[in-house]
HTML snippet that shows the backbone in 3Dmol.js (N, CA, C, O; Angstrom):
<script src="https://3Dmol.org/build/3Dmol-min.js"></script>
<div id="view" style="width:600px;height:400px;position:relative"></div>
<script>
const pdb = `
ATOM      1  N   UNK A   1     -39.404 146.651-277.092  1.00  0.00           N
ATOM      2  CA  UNK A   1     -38.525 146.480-275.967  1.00  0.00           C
ATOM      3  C   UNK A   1     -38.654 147.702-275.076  1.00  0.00           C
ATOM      4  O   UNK A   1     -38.932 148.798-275.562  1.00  0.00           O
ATOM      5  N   UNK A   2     -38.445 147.515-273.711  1.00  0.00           N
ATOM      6  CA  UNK A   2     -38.740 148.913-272.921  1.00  0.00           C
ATOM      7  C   UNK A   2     -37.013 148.557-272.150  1.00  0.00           C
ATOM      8  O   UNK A   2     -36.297 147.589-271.893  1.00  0.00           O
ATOM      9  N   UNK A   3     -37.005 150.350-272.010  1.00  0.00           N
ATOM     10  CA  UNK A   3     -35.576 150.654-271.446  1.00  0.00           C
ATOM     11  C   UNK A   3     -36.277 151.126-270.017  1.00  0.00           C
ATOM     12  O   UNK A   3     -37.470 151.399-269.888  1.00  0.00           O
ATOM     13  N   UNK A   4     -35.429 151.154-269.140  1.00  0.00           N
ATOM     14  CA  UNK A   4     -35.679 151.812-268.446  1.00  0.00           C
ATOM     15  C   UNK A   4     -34.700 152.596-266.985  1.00  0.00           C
ATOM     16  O   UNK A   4     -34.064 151.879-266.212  1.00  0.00           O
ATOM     17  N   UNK A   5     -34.744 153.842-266.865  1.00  0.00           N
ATOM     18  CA  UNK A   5     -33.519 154.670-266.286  1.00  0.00           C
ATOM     19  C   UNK A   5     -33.983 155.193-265.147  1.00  0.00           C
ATOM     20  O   UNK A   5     -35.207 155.326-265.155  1.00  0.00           O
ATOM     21  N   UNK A   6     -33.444 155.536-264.174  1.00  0.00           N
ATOM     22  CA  UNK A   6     -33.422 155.928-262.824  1.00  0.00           C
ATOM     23  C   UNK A   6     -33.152 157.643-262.963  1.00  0.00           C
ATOM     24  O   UNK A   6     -32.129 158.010-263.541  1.00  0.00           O
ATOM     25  N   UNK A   7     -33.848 158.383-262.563  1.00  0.00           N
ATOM     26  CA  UNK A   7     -33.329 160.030-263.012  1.00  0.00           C
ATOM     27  C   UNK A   7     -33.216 160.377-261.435  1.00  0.00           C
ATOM     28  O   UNK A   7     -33.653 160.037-260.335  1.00  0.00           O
ATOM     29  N   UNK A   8     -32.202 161.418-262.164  1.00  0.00           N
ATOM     30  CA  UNK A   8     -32.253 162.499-260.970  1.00  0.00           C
ATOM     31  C   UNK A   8     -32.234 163.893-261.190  1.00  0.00           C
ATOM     32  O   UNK A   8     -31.570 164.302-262.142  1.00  0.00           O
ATOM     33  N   UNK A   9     -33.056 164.975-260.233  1.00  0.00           N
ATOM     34  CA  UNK A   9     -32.878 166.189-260.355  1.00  0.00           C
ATOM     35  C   UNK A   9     -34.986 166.279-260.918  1.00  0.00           C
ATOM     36  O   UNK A   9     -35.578 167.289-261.301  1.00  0.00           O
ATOM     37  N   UNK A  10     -35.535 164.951-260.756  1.00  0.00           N
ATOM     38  CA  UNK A  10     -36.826 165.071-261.068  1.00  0.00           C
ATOM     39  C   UNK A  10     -37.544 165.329-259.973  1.00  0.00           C
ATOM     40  O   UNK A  10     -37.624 164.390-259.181  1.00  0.00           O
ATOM     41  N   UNK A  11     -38.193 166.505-259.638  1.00  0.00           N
ATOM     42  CA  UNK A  11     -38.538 166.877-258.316  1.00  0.00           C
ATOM     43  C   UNK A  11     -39.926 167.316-258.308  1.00  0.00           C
ATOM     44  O   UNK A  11     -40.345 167.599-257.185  1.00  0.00           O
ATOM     45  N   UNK A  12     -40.812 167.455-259.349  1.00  0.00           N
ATOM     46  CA  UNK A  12     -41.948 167.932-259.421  1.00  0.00           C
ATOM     47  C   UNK A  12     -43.037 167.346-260.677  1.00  0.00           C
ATOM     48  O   UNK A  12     -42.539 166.577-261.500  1.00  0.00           O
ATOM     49  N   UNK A  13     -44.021 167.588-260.772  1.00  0.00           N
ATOM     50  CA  UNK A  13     -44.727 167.087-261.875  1.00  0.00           C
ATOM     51  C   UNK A  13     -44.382 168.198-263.233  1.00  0.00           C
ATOM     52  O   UNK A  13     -45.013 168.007-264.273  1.00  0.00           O
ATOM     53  N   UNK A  14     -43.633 169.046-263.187  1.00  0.00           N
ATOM     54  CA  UNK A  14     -43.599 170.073-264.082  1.00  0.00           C
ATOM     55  C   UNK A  14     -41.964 169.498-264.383  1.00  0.00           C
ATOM     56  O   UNK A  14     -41.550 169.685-265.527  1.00  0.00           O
ATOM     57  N   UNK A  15     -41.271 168.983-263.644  1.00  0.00           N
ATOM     58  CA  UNK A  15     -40.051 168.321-264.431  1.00  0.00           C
ATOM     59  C   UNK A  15     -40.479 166.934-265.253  1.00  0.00           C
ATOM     60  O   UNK A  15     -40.051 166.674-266.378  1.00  0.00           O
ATOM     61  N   UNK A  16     -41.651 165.853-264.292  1.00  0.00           N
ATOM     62  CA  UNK A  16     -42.247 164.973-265.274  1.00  0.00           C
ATOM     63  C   UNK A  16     -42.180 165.187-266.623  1.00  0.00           C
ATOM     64  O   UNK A  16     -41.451 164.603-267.425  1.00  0.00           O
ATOM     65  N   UNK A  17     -43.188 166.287-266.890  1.00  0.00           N
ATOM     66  CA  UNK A  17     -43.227 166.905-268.132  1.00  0.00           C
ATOM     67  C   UNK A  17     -42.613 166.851-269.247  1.00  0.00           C
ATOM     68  O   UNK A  17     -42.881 166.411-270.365  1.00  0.00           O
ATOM     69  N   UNK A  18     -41.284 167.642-268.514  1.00  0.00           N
ATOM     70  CA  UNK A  18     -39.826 168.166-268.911  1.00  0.00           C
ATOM     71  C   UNK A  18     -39.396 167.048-269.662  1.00  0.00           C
ATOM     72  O   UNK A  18     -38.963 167.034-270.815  1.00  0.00           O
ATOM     73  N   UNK A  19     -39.594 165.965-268.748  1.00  0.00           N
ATOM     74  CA  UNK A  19     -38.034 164.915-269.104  1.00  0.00           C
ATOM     75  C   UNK A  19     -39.126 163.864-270.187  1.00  0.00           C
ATOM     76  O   UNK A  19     -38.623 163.050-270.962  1.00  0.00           O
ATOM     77  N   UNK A  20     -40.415 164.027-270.089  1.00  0.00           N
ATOM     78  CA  UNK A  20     -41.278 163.259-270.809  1.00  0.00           C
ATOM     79  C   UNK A  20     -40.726 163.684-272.447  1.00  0.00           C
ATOM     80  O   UNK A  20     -39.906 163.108-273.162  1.00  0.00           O
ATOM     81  N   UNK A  21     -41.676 165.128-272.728  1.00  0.00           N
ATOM     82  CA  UNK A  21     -40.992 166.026-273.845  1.00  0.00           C
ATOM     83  C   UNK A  21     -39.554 165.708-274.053  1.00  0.00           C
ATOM     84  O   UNK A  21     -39.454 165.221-275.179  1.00  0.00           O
ATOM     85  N   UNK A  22     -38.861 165.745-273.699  1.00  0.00           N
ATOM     86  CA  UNK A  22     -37.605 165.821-273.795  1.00  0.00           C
ATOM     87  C   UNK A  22     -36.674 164.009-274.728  1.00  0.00           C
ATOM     88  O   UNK A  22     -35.687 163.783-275.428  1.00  0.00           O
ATOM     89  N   UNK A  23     -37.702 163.285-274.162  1.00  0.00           N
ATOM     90  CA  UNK A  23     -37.187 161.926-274.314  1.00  0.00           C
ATOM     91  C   UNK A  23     -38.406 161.340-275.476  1.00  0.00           C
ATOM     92  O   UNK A  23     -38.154 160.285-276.058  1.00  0.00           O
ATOM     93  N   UNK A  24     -39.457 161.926-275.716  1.00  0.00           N
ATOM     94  CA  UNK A  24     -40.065 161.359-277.066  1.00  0.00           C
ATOM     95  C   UNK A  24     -39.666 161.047-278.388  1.00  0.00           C
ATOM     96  O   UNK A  24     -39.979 160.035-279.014  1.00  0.00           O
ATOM     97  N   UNK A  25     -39.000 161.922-278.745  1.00  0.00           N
ATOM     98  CA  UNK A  25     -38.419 161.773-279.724  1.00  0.00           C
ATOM     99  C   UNK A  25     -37.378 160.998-280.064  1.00  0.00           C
ATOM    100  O   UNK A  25     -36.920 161.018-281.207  1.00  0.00           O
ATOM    101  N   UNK A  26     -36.888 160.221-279.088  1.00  0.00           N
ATOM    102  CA  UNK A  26     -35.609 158.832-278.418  1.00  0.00           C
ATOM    103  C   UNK A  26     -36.384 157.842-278.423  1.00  0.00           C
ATOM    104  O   UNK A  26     -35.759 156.895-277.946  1.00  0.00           O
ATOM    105  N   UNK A  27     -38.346 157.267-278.957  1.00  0.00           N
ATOM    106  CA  UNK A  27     -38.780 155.973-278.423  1.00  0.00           C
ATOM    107  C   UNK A  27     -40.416 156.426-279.006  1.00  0.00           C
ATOM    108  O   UNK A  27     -40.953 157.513-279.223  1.00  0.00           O
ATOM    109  N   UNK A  28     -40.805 155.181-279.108  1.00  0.00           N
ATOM    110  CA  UNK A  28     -42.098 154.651-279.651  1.00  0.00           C
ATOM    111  C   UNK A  28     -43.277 155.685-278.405  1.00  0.00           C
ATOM    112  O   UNK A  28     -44.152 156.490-278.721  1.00  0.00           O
ATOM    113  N   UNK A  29     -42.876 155.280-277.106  1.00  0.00           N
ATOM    114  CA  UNK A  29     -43.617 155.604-276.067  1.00  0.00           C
ATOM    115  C   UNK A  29     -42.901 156.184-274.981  1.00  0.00           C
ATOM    116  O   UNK A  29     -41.768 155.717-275.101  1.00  0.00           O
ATOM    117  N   UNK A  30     -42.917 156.926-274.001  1.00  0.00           N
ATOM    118  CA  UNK A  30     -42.401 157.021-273.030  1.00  0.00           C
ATOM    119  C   UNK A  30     -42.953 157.203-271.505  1.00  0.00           C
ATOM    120  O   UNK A  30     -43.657 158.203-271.363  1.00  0.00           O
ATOM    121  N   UNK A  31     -42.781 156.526-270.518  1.00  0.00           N
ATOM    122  CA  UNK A  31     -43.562 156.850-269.760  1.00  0.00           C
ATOM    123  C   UNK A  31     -42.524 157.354-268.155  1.00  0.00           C
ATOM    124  O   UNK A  31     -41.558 156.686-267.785  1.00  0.00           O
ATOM    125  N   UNK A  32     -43.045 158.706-267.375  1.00  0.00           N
ATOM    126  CA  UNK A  32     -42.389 159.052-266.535  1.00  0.00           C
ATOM    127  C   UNK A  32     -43.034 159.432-265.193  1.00  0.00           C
ATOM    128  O   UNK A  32     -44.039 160.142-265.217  1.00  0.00           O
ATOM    129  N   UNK A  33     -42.513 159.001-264.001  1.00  0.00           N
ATOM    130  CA  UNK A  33     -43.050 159.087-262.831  1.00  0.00           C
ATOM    131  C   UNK A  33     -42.448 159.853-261.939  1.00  0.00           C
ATOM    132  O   UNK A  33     -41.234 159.965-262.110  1.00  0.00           O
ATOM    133  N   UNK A  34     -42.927 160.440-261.002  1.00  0.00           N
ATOM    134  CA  UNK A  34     -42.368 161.308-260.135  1.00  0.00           C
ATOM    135  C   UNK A  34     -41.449 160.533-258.710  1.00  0.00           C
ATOM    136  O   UNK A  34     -40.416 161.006-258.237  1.00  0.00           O
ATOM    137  N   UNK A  35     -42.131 159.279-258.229  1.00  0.00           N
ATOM    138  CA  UNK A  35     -41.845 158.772-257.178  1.00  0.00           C
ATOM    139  C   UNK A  35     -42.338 157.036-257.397  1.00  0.00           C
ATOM    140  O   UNK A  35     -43.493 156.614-257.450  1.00  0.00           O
ATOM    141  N   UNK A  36     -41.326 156.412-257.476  1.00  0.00           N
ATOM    142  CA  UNK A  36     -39.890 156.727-257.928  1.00  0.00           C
ATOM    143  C   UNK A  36     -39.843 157.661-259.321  1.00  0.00           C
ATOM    144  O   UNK A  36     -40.676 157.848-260.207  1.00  0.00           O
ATOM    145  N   UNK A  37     -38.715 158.074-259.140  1.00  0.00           N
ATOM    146  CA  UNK A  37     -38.467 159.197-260.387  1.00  0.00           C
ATOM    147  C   UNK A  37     -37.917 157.825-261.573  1.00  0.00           C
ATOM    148  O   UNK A  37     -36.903 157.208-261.247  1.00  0.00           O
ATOM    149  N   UNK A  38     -38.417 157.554-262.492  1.00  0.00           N
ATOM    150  CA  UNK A  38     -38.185 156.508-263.499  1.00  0.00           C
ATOM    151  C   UNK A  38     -38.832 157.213-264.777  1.00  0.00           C
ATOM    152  O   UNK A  38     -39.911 157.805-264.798  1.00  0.00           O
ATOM    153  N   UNK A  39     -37.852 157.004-265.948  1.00  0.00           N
ATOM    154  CA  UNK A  39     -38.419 156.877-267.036  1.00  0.00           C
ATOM    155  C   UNK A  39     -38.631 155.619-268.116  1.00  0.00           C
ATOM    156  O   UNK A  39     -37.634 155.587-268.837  1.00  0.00           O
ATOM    157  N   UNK A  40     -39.306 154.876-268.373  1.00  0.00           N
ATOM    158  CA  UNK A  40     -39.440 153.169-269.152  1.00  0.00           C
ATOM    159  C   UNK A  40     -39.895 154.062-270.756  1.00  0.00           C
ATOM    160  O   UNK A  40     -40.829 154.842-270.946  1.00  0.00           O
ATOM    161  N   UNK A  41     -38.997 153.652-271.572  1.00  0.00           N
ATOM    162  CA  UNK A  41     -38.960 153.958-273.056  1.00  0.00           C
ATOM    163  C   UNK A  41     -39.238 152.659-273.967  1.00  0.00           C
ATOM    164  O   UNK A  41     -38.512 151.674-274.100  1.00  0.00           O
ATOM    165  N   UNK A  42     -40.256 152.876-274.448  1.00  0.00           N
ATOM    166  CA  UNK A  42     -40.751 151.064-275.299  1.00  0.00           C
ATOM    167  C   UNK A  42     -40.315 152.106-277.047  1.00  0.00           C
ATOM    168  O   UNK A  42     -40.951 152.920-277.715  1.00  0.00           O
ATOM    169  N   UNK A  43     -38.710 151.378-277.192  1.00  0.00           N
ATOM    170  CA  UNK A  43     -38.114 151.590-278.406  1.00  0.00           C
ATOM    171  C   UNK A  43     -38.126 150.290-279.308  1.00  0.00           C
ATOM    172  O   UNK A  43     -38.708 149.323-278.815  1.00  0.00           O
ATOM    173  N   UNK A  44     -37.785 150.194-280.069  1.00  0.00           N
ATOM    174  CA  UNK A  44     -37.521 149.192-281.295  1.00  0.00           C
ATOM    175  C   UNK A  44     -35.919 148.984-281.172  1.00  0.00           C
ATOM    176  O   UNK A  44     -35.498 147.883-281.526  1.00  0.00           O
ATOM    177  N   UNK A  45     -35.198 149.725-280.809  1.00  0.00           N
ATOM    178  CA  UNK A  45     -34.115 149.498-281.014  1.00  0.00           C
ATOM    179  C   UNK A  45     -33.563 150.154-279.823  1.00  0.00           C
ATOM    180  O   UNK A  45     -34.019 151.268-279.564  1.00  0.00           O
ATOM    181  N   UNK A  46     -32.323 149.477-278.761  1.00  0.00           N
ATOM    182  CA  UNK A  46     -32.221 150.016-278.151  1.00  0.00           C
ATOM    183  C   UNK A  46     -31.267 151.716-277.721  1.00  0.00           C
ATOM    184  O   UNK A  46     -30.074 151.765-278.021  1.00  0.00           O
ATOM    185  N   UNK A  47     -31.777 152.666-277.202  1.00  0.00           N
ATOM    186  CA  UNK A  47     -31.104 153.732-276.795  1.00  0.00           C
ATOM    187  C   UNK A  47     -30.204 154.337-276.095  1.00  0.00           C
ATOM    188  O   UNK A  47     -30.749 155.175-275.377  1.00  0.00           O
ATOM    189  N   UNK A  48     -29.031 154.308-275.959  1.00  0.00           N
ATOM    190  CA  UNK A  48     -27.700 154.225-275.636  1.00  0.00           C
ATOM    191  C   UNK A  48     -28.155 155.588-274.092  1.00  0.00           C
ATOM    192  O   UNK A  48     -29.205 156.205-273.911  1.00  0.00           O
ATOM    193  N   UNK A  49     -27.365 155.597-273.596  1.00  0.00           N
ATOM    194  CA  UNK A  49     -27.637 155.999-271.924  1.00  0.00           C
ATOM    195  C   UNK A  49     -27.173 157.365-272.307  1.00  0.00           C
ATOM    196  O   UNK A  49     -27.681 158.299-271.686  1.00  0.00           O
ATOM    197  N   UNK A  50     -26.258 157.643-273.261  1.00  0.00           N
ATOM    198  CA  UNK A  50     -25.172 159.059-273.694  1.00  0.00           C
ATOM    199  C   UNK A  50     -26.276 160.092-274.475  1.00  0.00           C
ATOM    200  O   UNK A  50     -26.226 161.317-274.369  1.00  0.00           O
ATOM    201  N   UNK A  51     -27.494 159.195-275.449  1.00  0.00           N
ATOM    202  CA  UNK A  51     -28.776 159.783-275.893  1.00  0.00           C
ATOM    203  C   UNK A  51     -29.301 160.370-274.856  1.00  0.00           C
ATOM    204  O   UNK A  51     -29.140 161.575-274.664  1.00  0.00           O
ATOM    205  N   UNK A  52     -30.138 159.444-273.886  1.00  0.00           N
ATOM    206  CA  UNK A  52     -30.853 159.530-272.752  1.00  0.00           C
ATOM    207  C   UNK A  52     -30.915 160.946-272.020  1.00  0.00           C
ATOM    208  O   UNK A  52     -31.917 161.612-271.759  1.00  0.00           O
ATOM    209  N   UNK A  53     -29.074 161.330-271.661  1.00  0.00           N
ATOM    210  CA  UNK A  53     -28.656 162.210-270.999  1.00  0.00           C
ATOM    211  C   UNK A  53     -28.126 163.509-271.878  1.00  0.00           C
ATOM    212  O   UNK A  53     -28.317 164.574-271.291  1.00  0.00           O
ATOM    213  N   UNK A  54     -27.756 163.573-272.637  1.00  0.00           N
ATOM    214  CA  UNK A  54     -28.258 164.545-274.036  1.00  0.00           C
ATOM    215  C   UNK A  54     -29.294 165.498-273.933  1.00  0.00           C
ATOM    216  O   UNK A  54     -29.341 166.715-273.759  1.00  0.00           O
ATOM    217  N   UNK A  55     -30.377 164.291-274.143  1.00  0.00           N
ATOM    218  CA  UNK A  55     -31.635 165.146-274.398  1.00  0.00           C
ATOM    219  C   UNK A  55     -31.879 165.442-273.208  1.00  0.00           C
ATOM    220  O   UNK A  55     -32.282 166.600-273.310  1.00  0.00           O
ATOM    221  N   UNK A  56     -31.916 165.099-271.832  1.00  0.00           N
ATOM    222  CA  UNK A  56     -31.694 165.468-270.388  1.00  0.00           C
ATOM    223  C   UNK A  56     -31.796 166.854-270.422  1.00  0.00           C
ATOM    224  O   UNK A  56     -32.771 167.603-270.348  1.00  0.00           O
ATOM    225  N   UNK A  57     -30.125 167.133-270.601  1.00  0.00           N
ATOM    226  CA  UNK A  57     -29.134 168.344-270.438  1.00  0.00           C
ATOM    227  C   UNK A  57     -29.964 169.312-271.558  1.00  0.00           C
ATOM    228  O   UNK A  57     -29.480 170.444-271.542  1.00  0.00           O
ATOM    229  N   UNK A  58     -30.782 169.215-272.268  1.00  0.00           N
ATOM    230  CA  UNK A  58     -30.976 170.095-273.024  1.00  0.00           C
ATOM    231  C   UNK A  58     -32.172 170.974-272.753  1.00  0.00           C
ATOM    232  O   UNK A  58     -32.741 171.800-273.467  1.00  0.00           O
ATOM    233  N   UNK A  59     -32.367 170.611-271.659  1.00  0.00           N
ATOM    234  CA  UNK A  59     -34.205 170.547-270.972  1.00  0.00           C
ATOM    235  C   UNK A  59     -33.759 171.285-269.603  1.00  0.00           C
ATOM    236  O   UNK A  59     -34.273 172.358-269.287  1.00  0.00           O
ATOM    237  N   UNK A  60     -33.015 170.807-269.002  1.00  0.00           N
ATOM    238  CA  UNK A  60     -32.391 171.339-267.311  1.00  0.00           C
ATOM    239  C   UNK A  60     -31.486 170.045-266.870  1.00  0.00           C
ATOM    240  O   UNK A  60     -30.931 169.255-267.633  1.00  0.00           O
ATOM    241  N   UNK A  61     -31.483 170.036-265.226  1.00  0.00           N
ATOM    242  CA  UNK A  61     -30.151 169.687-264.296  1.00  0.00           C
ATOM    243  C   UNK A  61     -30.964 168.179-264.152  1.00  0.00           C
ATOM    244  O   UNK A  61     -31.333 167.662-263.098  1.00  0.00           O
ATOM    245  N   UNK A  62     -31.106 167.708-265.362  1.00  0.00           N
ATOM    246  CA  UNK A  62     -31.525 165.986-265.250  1.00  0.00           C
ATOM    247  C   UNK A  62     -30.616 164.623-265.834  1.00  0.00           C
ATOM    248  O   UNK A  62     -30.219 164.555-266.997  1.00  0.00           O
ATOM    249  N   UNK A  63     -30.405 163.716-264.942  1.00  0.00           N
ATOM    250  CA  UNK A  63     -29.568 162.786-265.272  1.00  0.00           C
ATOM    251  C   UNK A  63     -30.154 161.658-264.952  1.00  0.00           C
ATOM    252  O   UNK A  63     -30.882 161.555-263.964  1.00  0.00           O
ATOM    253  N   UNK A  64     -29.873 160.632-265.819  1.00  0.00           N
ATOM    254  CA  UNK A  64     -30.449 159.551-265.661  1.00  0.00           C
ATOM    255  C   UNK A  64     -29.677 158.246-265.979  1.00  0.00           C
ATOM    256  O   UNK A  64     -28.849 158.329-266.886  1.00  0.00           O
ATOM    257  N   UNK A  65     -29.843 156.963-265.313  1.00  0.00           N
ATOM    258  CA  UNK A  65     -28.978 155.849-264.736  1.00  0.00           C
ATOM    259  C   UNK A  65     -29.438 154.691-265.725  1.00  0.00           C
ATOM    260  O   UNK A  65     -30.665 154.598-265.693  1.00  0.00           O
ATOM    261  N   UNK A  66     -29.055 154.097-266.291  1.00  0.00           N
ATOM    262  CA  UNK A  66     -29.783 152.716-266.934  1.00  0.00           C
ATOM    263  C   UNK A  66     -30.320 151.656-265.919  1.00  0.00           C
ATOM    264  O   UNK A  66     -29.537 151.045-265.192  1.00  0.00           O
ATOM    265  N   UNK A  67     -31.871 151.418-265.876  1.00  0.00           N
ATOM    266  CA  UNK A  67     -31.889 149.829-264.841  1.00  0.00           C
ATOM    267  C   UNK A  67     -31.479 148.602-265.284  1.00  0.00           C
ATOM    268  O   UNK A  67     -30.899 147.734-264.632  1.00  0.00           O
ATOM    269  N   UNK A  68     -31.934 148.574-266.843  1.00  0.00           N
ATOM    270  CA  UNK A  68     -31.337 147.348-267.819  1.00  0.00           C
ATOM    271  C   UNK A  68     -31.150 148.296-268.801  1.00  0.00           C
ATOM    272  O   UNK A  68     -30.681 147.970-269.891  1.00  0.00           O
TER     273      UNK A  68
END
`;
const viewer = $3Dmol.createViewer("view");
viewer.addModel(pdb, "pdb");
viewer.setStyle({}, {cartoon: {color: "spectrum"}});
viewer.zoomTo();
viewer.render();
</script>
């Protein structure tokens, strides 16, 4: 199943990075783009939005929105 969240505060390819690292360990795969700023997580089970933004905050000033 893929999740997928709307971020903000992603402004460069070196926050890409950031929020990539940051969210692996939450999902099978993760994939993150600069423009649109999106992250799509292909989990097995799904990952609650309060995870998502957790591991965010633990990295820098990143927040992120559920699309589904």
């Amino acid at each position: 199943m893929k999740q997928s969240f709307e971020l903000s505060g992603v402004n460069c390819m070196h926050c890409v990075a950031r929020v990539k690292k940051a969210l692996e360990p939450l999902a099978e795969s993760v994939e993150v783009t600069l423009s649109p700023a999106l992250a799509v997580l292909t989990v097995k089970e799904p990952v609650s939005l309060e995870k998502v933004n957790k591991a965010l905050a633990e990295v820098g000033d990143y927040k992120a929105v559920a699309l589904n």
